[in-house]
Every structure is written in C-alpha cells, then in structure tokens.
C-alpha positions as CSV (number, residue, x, y, z in Angstrom):
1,X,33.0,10.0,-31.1
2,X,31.2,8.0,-28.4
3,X,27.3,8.6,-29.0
4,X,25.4,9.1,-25.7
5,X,22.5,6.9,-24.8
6,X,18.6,7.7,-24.9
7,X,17.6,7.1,-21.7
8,X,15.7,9.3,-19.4
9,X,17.5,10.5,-16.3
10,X,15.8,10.3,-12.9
11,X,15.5,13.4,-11.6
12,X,16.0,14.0,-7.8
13,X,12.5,14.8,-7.0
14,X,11.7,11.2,-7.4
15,X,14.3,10.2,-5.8
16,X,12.8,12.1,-2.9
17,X,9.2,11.1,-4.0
18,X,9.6,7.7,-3.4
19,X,11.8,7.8,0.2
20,X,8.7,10.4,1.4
21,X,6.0,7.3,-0.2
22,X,8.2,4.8,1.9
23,X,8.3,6.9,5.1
24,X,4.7,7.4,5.1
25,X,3.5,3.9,4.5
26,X,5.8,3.3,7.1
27,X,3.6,5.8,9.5
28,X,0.3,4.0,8.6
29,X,1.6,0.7,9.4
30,X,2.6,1.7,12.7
31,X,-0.4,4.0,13.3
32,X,-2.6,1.3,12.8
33,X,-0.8,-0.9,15.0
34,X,-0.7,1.9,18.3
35,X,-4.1,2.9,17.6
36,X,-5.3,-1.2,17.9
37,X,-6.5,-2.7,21.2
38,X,-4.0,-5.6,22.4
39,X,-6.5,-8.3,21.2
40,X,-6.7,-6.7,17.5
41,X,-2.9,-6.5,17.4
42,X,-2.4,-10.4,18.2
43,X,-4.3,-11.2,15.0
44,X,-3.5,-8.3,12.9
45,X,0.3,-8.5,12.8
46,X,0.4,-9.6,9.1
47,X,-2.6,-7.3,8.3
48,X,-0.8,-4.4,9.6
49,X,1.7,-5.4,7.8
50,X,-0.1,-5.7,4.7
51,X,-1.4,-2.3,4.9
52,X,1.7,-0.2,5.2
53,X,2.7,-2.8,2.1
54,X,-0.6,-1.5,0.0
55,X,0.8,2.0,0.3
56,X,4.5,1.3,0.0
57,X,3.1,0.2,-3.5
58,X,3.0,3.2,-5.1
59,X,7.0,4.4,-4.1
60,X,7.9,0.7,-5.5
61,X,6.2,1.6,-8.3
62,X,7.9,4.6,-8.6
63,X,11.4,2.7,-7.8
64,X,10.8,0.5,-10.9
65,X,9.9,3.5,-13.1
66,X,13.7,5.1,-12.3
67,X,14.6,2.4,-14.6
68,X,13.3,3.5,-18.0
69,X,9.8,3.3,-17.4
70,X,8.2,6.9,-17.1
71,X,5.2,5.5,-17.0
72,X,5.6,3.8,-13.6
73,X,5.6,7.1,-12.0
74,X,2.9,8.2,-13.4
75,X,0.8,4.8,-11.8
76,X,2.4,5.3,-9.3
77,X,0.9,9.4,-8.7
78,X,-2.3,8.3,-9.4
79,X,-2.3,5.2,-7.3
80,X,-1.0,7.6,-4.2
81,X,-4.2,9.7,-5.0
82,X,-6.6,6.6,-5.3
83,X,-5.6,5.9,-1.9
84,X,-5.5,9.2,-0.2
85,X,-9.2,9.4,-1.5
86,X,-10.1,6.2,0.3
87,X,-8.8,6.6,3.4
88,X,-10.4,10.1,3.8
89,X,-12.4,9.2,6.8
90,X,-9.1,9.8,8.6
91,X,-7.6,12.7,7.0
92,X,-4.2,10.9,7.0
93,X,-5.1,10.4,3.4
94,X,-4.4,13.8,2.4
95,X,-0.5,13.4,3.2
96,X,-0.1,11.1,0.3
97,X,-1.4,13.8,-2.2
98,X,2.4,14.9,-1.6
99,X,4.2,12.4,-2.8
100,X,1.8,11.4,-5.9
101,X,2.6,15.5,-7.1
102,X,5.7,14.9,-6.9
103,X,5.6,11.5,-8.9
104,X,4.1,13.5,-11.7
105,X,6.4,16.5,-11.6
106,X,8.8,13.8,-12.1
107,X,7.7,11.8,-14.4
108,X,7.0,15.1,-16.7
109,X,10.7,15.6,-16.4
110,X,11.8,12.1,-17.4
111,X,9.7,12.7,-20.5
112,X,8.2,10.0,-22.9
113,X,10.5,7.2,-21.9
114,X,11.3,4.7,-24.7
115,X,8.2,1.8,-24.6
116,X,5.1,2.0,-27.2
117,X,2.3,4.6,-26.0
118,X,-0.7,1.7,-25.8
119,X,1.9,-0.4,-23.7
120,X,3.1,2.9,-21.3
121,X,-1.0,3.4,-20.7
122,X,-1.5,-0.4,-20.2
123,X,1.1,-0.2,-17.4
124,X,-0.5,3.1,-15.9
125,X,-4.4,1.2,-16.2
126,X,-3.1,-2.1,-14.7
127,X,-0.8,-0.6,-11.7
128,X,-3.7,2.0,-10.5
129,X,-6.4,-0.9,-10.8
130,X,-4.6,-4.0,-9.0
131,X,-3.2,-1.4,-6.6
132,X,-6.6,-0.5,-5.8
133,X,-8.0,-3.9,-5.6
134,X,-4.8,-4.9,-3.0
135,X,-6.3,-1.7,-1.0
136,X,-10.0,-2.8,-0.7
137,X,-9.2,-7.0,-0.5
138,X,-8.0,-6.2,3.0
139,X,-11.8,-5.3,3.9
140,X,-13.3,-7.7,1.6
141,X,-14.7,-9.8,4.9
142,X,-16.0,-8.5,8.0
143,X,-13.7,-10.2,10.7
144,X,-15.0,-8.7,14.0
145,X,-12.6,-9.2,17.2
146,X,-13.8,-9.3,21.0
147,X,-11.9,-8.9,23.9
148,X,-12.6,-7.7,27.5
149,X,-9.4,-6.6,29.8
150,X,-8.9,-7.0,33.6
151,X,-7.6,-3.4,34.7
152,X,-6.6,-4.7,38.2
153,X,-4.2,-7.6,36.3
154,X,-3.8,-6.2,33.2
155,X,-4.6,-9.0,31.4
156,X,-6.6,-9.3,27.8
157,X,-9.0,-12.0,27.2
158,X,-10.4,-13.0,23.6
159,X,-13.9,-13.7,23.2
160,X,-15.6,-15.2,20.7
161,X,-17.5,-12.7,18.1
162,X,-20.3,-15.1,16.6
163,X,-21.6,-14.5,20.4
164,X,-21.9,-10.6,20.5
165,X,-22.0,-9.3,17.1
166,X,-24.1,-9.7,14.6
167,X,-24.6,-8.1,11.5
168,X,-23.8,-4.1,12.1
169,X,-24.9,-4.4,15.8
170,X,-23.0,-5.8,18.7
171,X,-24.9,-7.2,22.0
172,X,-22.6,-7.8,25.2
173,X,-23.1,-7.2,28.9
174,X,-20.9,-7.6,32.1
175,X,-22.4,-11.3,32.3
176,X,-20.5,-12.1,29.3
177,X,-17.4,-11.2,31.1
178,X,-15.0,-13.6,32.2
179,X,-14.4,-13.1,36.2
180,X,-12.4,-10.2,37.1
181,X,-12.9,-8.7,33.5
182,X,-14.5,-5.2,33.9
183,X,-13.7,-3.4,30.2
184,X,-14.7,-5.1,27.1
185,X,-15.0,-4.2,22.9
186,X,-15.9,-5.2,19.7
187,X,-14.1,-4.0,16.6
188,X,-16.0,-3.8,13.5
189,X,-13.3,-5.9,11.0
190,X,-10.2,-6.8,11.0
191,X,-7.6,-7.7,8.3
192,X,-7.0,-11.3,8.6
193,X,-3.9,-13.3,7.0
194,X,-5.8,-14.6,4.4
195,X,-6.7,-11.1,3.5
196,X,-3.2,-9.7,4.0
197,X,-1.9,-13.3,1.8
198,X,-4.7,-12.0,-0.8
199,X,-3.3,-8.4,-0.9
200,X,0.8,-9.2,-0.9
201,X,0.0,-11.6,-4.4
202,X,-1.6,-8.7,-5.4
203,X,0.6,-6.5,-4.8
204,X,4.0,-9.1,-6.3
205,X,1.5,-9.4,-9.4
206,X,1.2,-5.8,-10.0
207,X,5.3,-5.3,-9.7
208,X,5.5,-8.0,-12.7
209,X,2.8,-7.2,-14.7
210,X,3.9,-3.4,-14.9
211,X,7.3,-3.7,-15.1
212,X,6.9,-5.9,-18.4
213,X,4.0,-3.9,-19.6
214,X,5.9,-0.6,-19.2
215,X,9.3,-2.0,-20.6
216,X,11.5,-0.1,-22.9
217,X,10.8,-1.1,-27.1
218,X,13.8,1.1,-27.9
219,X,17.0,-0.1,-26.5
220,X,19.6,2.4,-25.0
221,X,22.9,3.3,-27.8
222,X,25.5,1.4,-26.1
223,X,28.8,2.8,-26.3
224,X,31.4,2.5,-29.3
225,X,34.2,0.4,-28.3
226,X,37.3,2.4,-28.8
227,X,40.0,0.8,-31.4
228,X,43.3,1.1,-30.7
C-alpha cells in the first residue's frame, strides 16, 4: 500500500487570494502613475514601481505559503491589513481588506502546516514587520518636485524645489516662471530610486527570510517504490 503524503493542500480560495492581491497592486501602481503630474512621473518611474511591488508583497507571500508553509498566508493577511490601514487617507485601502480575508480563510483550511510553532510565528512577525518597513521607506525623505507647464505648447518644465519649498510651505509666483509658462506646482514628496532601491532589498529580504523561517521540519512520506 502506497502511504499518502502529509502535506497541506492549497485550497482554491488562495489560489484566488493571491491573483485578486496581484491585480490590485497592479491598480495602485498605475493609479499612482495617472494621478501624477508629467514632471512627478519622469522621476517616479521606479517609485511607482516600487509601490505596486510593496503591495504585490503580500500575494507573493501568499504564493510561497502554497508550498507547505501555512504560515505565509497568514503574514501575508495581516500584511494586506497593515497596509489597507495605512493608506486610509485614500480609501483605496479598504479593497485590500478582501484579499487578506481570504488569505486567512485559507490558511485556516491548509491547517497547521508541518514547521515548528516558534518558527511558523517568527515567519508571520518578520514578513508583517519588513513588509511594513518596505511600505513606509518609500516616504522616509521628503523629495518635493516643481514644475510649471506652457498650456499654449504643451510643454513641462522642471524647476528646482530648494527655491520654492521649504519645510511644509511652498512660496512661488508667476516671476518664477519660465517665459510662456502660465500653470505651475509643487508636490509634497516623491519616491525617489534610492527609496524605491531601499524598498525592493526589502522586499527580496523578506521573501528569503520567510520562506526559511517558515520551512517545513517534517518532511512529506514519499512514495513506496513498487517491487516487482
């Protein structure tokens, strides 16, 4: 008789979890990117990138729990609900309180999983804090951006931020302007690409410290070879 193997089967709803976590990160990343002025989205393209990568973490999470780590999904519902609770201020937030249900309906289904109980909650401790931490080192610096637009030509012009903002306040008027230039703006921050670097190590770190953290102690019953 061939004996069957432990090993926790991944049920469809995460399956589905983790497409829905993709598809929204997805969303964020390109929100962020239509909602910018043409001057923020010349130096944000890795930043915007980096963002939709912060909150595709918690579906890769996810996708590295299918593979006998239960505990992965768990990080990976509470790291979704770390995040919708931080980005609040938008309401977009509240869509990824979806996916992180699901992750925990899941991993509830998948039971226990195989790897030590003080190893499982390491994995859950480490993946929700460095997930966090790749969230908020996008903002860690204030990296205003400046611009003023020419409506007849269409044309963007970059200007220097040390001249018009400082601290929380931002001083320009039309004299600033280059000629022509009638429409002008500050942003607040930006995400530069040493921000969006810091985030993406954080974010390949997290991936390898959970995924040894979380794996199995027991191994799976491997089949009885058959004798002839």
């Amino acid at each position: 008789m061939v004996p069957s193997r432990e090993r926790p089967s991944a049920p469809r709803i995460a399956v589905v979890a983790i497409a829905v976590s993709f598809a929204f990160a997805i969303a964020v990343g390109v929100l962020r990117t239509v909602n910018a002025e043409p001057a923020e989205r010349a130096v944000e393209v890795a930043g915007n990138v980096a963002f939709a990568a912060v909150f595709a973490l918690p579906g890769l999470l996810a996708l590295l729990g299918l593979r006998r780590r239960p505990s992965l999904l768990v990080a990976a519902g509470v790291l979704d609900l770390v995040l919708a609770f931080a980005t609040l201020i938008t309401l977009i937030g509240l869509a990824f309180v979806v996916p992180a249900t699901m992750f925990f309906t899941a991993a509830g289904r998948m039971g226990t999983g195989t790897a030590r109980p003080w190893r499982s909650t390491a994995a859950v401790l480490v993946g929700v804090v460095l997930g966090a931490s790749a969230f908020f080192v996008l903002f860690a610096n204030e990296d205003p951006v400046c611009w003023a637009t020419n409506p007849a030509t269409g044309e963007t012009f970059r200007l220097d931020p040390a001249r018009f903002v400082h601290g929380s306040s931002i001083s320009m008027d039309s004299r600033d302007l280059p000629a022509g230039a009638t429409g002008s703006g500050c942003s607040s921050d930006s995400i530069s690409s040493r921000e969006a670097l810091a985030a993406a190590g954080i974010i390949v770190a997290t991936l390898g410290a959970v995924w040894m953290l979380a794996a199995p102690t027991v191994p799976s019953t491997a089949p009885a070879a058959s004798r002839g």
